[in-house]
Each structure stands twice: as structure tokens, then as C-alpha cells.
C-alpha positions as CSV (number, residue, x, y, z in Angstrom):
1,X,-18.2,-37.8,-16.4
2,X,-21.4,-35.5,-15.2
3,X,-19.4,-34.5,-12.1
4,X,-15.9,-33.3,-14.4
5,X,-18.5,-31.2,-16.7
6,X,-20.4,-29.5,-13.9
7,X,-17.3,-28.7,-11.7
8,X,-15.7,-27.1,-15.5
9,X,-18.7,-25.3,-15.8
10,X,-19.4,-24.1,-12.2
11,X,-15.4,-22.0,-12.8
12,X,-15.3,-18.8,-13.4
13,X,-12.5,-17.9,-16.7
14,X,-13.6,-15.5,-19.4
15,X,-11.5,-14.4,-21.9
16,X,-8.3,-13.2,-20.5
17,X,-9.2,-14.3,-17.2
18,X,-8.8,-18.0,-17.1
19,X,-6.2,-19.0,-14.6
20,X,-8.8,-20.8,-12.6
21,X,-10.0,-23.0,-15.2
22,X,-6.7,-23.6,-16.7
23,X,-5.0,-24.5,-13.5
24,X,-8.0,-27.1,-13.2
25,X,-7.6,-28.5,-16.6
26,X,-3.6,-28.8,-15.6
27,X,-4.8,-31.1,-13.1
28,X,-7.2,-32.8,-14.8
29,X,-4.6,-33.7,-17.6
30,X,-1.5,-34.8,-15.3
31,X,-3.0,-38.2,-14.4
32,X,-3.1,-38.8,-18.4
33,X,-0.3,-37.2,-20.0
34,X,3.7,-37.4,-19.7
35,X,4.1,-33.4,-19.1
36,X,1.1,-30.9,-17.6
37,X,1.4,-27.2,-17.2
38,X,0.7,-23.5,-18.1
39,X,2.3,-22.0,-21.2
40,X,3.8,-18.2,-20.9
41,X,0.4,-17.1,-22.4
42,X,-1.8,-18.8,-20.1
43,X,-3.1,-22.0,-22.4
44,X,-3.4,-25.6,-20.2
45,X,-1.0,-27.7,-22.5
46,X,-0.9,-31.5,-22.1
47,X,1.7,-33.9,-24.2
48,X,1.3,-37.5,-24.5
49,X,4.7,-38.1,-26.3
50,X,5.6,-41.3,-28.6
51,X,8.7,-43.2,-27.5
52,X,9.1,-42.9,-31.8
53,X,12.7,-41.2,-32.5
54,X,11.3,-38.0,-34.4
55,X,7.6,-38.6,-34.0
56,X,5.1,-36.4,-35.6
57,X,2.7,-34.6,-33.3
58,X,-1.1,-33.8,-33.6
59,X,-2.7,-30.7,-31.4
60,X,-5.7,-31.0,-30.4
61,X,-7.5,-27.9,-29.4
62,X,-10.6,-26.9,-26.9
63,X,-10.5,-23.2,-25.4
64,X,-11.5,-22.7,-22.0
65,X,-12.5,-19.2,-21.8
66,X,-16.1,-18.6,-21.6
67,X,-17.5,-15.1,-22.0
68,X,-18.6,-12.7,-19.4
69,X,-18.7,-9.1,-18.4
70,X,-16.2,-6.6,-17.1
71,X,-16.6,-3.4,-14.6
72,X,-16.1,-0.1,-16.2
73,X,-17.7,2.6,-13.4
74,X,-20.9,2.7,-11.3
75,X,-23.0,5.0,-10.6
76,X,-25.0,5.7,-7.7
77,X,-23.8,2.3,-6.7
78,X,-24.8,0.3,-9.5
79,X,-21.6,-1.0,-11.8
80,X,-21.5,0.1,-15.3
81,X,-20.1,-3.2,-17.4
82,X,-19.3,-3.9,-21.0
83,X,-19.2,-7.5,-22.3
84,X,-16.4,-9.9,-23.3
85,X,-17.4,-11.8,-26.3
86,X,-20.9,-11.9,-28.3
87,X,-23.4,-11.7,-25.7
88,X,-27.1,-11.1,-26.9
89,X,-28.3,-8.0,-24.9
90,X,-31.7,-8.6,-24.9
91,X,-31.8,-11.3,-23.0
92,X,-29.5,-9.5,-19.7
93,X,-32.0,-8.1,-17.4
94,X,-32.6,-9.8,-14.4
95,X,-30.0,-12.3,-15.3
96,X,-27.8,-13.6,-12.2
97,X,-24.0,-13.1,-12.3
98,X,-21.3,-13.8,-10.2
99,X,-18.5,-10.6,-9.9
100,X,-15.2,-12.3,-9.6
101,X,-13.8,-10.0,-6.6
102,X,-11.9,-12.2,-3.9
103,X,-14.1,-13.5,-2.4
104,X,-16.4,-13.5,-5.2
105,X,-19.9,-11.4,-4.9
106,X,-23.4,-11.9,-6.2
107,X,-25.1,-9.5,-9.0
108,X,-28.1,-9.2,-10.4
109,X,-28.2,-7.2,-13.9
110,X,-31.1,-4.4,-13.5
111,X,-34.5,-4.5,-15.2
112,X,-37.5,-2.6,-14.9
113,X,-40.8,-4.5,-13.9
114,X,-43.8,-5.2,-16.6
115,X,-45.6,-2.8,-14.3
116,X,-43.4,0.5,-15.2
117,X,-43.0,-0.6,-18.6
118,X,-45.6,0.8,-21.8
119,X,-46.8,-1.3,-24.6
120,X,-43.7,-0.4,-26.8
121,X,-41.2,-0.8,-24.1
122,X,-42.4,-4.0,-23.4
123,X,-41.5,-5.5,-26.9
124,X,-38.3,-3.6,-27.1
125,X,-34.4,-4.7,-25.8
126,X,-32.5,-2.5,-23.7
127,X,-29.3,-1.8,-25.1
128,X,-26.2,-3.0,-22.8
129,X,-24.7,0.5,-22.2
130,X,-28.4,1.4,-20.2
131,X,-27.9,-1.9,-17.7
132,X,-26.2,-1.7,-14.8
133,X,-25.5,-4.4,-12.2
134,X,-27.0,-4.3,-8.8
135,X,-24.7,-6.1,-6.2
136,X,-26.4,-4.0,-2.9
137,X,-23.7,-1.5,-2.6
138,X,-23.7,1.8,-2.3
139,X,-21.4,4.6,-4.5
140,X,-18.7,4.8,-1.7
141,X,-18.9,0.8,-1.2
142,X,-19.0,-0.2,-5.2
143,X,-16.0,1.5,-6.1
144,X,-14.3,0.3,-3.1
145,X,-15.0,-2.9,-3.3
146,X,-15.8,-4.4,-7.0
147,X,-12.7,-1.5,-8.9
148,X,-13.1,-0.5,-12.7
149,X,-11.4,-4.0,-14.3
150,X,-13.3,-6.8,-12.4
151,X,-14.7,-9.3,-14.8
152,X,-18.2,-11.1,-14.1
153,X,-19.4,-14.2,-15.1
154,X,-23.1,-15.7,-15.7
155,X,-24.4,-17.5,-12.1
156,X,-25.9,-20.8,-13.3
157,X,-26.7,-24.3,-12.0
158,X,-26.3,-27.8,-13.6
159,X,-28.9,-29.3,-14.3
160,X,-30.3,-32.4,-16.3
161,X,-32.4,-32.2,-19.0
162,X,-34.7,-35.6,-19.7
163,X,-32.5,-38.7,-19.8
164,X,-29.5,-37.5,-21.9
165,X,-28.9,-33.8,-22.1
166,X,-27.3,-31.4,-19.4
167,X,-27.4,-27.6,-19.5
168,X,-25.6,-24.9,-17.6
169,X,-23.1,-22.0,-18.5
170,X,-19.7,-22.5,-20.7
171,X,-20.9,-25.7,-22.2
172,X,-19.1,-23.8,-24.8
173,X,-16.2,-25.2,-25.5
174,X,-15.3,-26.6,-21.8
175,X,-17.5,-30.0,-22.8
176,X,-15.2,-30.1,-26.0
177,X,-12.5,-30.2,-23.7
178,X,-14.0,-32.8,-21.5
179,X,-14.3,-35.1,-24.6
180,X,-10.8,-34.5,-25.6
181,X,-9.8,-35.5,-21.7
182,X,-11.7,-38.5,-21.9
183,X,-10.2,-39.4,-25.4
184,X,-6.5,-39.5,-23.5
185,X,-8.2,-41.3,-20.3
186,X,-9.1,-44.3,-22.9
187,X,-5.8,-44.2,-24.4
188,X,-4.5,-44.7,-20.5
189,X,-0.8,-43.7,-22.1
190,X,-1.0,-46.3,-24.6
191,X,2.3,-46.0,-26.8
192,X,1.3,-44.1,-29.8
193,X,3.5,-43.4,-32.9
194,X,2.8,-39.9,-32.8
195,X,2.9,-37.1,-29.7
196,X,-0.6,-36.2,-28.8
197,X,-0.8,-32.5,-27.2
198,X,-4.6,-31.4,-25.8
199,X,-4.4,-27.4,-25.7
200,X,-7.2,-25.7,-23.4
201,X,-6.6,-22.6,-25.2
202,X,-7.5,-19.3,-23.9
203,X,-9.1,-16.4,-25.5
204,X,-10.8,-17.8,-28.0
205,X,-14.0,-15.6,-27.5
206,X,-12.1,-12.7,-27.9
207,X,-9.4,-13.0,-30.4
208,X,-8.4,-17.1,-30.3
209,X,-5.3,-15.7,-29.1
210,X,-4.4,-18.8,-27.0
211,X,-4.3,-21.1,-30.0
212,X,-2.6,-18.5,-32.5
213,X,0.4,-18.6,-29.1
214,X,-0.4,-22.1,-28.7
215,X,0.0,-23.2,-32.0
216,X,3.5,-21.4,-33.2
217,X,4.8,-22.7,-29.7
218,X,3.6,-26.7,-29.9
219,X,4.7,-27.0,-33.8
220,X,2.5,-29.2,-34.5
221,X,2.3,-31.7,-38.0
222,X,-2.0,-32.0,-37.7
223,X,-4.4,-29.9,-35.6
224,X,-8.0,-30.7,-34.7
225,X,-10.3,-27.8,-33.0
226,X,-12.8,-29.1,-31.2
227,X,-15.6,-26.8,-30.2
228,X,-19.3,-26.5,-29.9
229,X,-21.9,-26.0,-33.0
230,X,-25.5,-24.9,-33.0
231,X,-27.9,-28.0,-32.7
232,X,-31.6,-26.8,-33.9
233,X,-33.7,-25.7,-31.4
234,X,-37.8,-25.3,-32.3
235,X,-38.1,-21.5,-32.1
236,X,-40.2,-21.4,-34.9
237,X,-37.8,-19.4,-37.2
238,X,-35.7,-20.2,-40.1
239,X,-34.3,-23.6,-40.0
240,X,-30.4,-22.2,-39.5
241,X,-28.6,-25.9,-39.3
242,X,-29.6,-29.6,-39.7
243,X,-27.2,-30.8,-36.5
244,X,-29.2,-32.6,-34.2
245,X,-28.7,-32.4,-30.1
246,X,-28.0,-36.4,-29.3
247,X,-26.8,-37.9,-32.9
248,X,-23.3,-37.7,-32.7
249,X,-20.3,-35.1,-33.0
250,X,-20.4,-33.0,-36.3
251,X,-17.3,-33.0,-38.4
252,X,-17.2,-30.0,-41.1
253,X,-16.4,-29.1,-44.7
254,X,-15.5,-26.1,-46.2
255,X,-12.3,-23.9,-46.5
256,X,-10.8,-24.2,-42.7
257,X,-11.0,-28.2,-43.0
258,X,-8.5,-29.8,-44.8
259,X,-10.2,-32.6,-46.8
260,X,-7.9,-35.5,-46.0
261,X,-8.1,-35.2,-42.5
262,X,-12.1,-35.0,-42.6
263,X,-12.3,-37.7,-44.4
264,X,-9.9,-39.8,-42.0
265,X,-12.5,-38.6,-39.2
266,X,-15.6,-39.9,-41.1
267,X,-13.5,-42.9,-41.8
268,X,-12.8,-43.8,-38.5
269,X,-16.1,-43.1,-37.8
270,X,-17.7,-45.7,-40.0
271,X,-14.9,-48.2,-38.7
272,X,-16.2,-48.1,-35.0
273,X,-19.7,-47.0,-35.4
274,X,-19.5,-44.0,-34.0
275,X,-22.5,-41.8,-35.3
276,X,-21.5,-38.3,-37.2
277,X,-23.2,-35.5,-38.3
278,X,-21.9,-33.0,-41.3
279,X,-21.8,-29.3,-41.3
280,X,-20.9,-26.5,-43.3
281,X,-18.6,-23.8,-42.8
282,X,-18.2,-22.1,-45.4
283,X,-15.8,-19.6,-44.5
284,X,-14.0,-18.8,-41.7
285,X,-15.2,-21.4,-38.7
286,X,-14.6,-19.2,-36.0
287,X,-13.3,-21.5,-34.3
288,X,-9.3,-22.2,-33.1
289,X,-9.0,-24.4,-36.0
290,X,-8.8,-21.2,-37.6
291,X,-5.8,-19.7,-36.0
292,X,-4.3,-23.6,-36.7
293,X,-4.6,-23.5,-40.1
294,X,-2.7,-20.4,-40.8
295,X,-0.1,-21.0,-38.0
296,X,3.7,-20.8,-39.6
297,X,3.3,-22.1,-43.1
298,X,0.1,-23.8,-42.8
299,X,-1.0,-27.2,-40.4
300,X,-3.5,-29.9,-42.0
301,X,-6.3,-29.1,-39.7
302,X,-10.1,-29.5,-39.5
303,X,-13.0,-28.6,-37.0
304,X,-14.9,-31.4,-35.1
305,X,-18.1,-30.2,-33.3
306,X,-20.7,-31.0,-30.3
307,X,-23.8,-30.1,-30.9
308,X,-25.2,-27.6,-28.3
309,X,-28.2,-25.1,-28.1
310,X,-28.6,-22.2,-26.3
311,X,-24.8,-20.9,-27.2
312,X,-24.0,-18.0,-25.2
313,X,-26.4,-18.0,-23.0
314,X,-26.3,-19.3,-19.2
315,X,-28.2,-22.5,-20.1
316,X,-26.1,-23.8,-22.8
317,X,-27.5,-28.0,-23.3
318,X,-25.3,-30.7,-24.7
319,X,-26.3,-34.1,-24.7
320,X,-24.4,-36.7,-22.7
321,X,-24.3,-39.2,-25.7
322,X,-22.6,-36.8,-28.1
323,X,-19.5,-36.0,-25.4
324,X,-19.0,-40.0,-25.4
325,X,-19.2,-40.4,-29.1
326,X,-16.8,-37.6,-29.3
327,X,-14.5,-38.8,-26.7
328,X,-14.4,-42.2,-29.0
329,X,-13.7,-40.4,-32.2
330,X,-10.9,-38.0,-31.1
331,X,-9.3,-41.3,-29.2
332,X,-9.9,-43.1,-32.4
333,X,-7.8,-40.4,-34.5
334,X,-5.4,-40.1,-32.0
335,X,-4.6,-43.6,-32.1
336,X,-5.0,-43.9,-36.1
337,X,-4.4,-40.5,-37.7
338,X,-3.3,-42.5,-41.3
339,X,-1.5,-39.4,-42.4
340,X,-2.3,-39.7,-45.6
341,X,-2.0,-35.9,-47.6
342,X,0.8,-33.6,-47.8
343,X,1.9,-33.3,-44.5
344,X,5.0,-32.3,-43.4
């Protein structure tokens, strides 16, 4: 399981640039589903489908996008660059990137040394427009050979933190989607009385465009989203969430989570002792489930989350335990979905 997160995470797909990780998470999926392939959009579908004459189908979703950077200019050879989804800018300079030209080049984003810096500089952010990236090329060279329109990525290992946890970049969502692949690989095409359709959506940092496409396309009667949430971290500021790294998947309430189909999850949950946690979204989730919710004239749907710290930055840490207890619960709903509710 360690070696299918760290070769997701070591691709390179931000938002709108995904084919690499989607034409992995094709392949991954084929051993474990009837039908694998690349919708008109771009989105990694996989269908599991029920021998059932007229089977209802449940989508689960995990996007596969990750953010990054993209190339707008350069200037005396270092590249000008703007950023594709919510990246905190203070925490940029000196950062290691990898520029996704063919073959792909290494970057360094440009900071000034404690020496140069005064008393007030040294406790202040530089905004993103002021950073360039450094990739060792001169004017003529840059625009040459890294053109207005490459994207970037973050350059980061894989590493293992004490006995459970492992960090590195696009934890967020690709170990969502890792749990959702294991869930199938326990199924091992078991016949189900419903389709089961895994969606590494696209876009999701962006717009959630993937599972908006996704969605309409699949038709489905129940969605899941399955992405990451914050798991507290001791940074000594306000206490923002009570989700713990290494306790279990969180399953949410509020408005995007259809209360019959959270309560299934926590059901199931109690059923195989699979350990949960409970957050609150109280609004939108920002999260595909979304996009599902409000696809046609409305899908039952609710958010399931892994706890992970560090979101957006190239060290994101999930804990080993949590994927597994994930895999167990989505493979557990999958299996035993109850439809109880209005549901078409």
C-alpha cells in the first residue's frame, strides 16, 4: 500500500494538467473493475457493474489534481509564475519545484538570505507576484526552453513519519483515492446489487470541474466524496478542528451531507468496528461532494474524510491506519449501501 501512495504522489497533475496521474489511476483500477478509461473531460472513471437488471449505481469520488504553479514570463531569466489553487505564499521561498517541460527540469523558488534581510523584512511574507523561479537559465534560454503556460509542481520525497504516518506532496486527495482503490481490491469483483463507479476527478482545486462533468455523465443514484480534512496539528493557535491524525476516517454533518446516508456510514461503522471521527461543515464542503449534490435534480450524497495536516503544503502527513480504516468503510458501503431515504 506505501509503494501505490508514494508512486501517486511522486506524479506530477495539477489542476487541468492531470493526464499523467489519471492515465496511472486508469491502470491501477483495470485489475479491479469491469470497464477503465478516461472520460472526454479528462476524469479516470472505473465501473464495477452489478449483473442486477436495472441496478442502482453509487459514485464514489477522489480528485487527482493536486495544486501547483504555472509560467507566465521571466525576466532576466528567472520565470514569473502564478499559482493554481490556494497556496500560502509565505511559505514559497526557497521551496523546490519540479517544471513539467519534457523532460521535466528542476526549480528552485527565489529568496533572499537572513543576511540581506532587516529586522522588519525578516518577519514579513513576500507576496507571490515578487518570487520568481530560478531554474539556471538565462533570458534567451528560459523563454526558450520552459514557454509562458508550463505548469510546476512542488519537488518532495516520501517519507515515514514514526510508526504510522507518511508525508509527502498531494496527500490531498490522491490517498483518498488510494482508499477508494483498495475498497474495490477487497471487493475482488464480488457481485454486488448495485454498480460501483470510483471517479478520480480532475480539477477539483480549481473549480471541481471534473466531478460537476463527472457526475451529469455517470448518473448516479448515491455519491460519496472522499477527500482529505485538517487533523490538528500543535501550532499553538486556535484549536480550528477536533479530527485526530490516526483515529479513523471523519464522516461529516451539515448541509452537503445528506443525513440518511451519514448515518448508514456511522452504522456500518459501528457494525465492523471501524473507528470514525465527526466533523462539521457547515456550509459548503468544498469538496466534490459539492458539485454531487447539486448534479441534475439533486444525488443523496455526503463527504467522508482522512485526516491529514500540513494541507497544501509539500509535506502533507496522513496516517497509514486511517487509509485502511477508510478502505474498510467505503468497501463496507459499497457492499451494503441499505438505501434507505428518498432516493431515486
Amino acid at each position: 500500500m506505501r509503494s501505490k501512495l508514494e508512486a501517486l504522489s511522486s506524479l506530477s497533475g495539477p489542476s487541468g494538467f492531470e493526464a499523467e496521474v489519471v492515465g496511472a489511476a486508469v491502470e491501477l483500477m483495470s485489475p479491479f473493475t469491469d470497464e477503465a478509461y478516461v472520460d472526454v473531460f479528462g476524469n479516470a472513471v472505473g465501473i464495477l457493474r452489478s449483473e442486477k437488471p436495472n441496478a442502482k449505481r453509487i459514485l464514489f469520488s477522489a480528485h487527482l489534481d493536486e495544486i501547483g504553479f504555472i509560467v507566465t514570463g521571466a525576466e532576466e531569466g528567472f520565470l514569473r509564475f502564478a499559482s493554481i489553487g490556494s497556496i500560502d505564499p509565505r511559505m514559497l521561498p526557497g521551496r523546490e519545484l519540479t517544471i513539467m517541460t519534457d523532460p521535466p527540469v528542476f526549480g528552485i523558488i527565489t529568496c533572499l538570505p537572513p543576511h540581506v534581510l532587516s529586522a522588519e523584512e525578516m518577519d514579513q511574507s513576500f507576496p507571490m507576484e515578487e518570487l520568481r523561479i530560478d531554474a539556471g537559465l538565462s533570458q534567451e534560454d528560459a523563454l526558450r526552453e520552459i514557454p509562458v503556460g508550463t505548469p510546476a509542481v512542488y519537488r518532495a520525497g516520501f517519507f515515514s513519519l514514526g510508526k504510522d504516518a507518511v508525508c509527502g506532496k498531494a496527500m490531498d486527495d490522491r490517498a483518498c483515492f488510494l482508499a477508494a482503490l483498495l475498497a474495490l481490491e477487497k471487493l475482488d469483483k464480488k457481485e454486488l446489487e448495485q454498480d460501483i463507479v470510483l471517479l478520480g476527478s480532475t480539477r477539483e482545486e480549481i473549480d471541481h470541474g471534473g466531478a460537476a462533468v463527472g457526475t451529469f455523465s455517470l448518473d448516479p443514484d448515491l455519491c460519496i466524496a472522499v477527500d482529505v480534512t485538517h487533523a490538528e496539528t500543535p501550532d499553538g493557535g486556535p484549536k480550528h478542528t477536533d479530527c485526530v491524525l490516526g483515529e479513523g476516517p471523519a464522516v461529516a454533518f451539515g448541509p452537503n451531507h445528506t443525513p440518511w446516508v451519514r448515518d448508514r456510514l456511522f452504522s456500518l461503522a459501528k457494525q465492523k468496528k471501524i473507528p470514525t471521527q465527526r466533523i462539521v461543515m457547515e456550509g459548503k464542503s468544498y469538496t466534490d461532494g459539492w458539485e454531487m449534490q447539486i448534479s441534475r435534480e439533486g444525488i443523496p450524497t455526503c463527504v467522508v474524510s482522512l485526516p491529514n495536516r500540513y494541507m497544501h503544503t509539500p509535506m502533507e502527513t496522513v496516517s497509514v491506519k486511517d487509509i485502511e480504516a477508510l478502505a474498510d468503510l467505503l468497501a463496507a458501503f459499497m457492499e451494503a449501501p441499505g438505501w434507505e431515504g428518498d432516493c431515486r
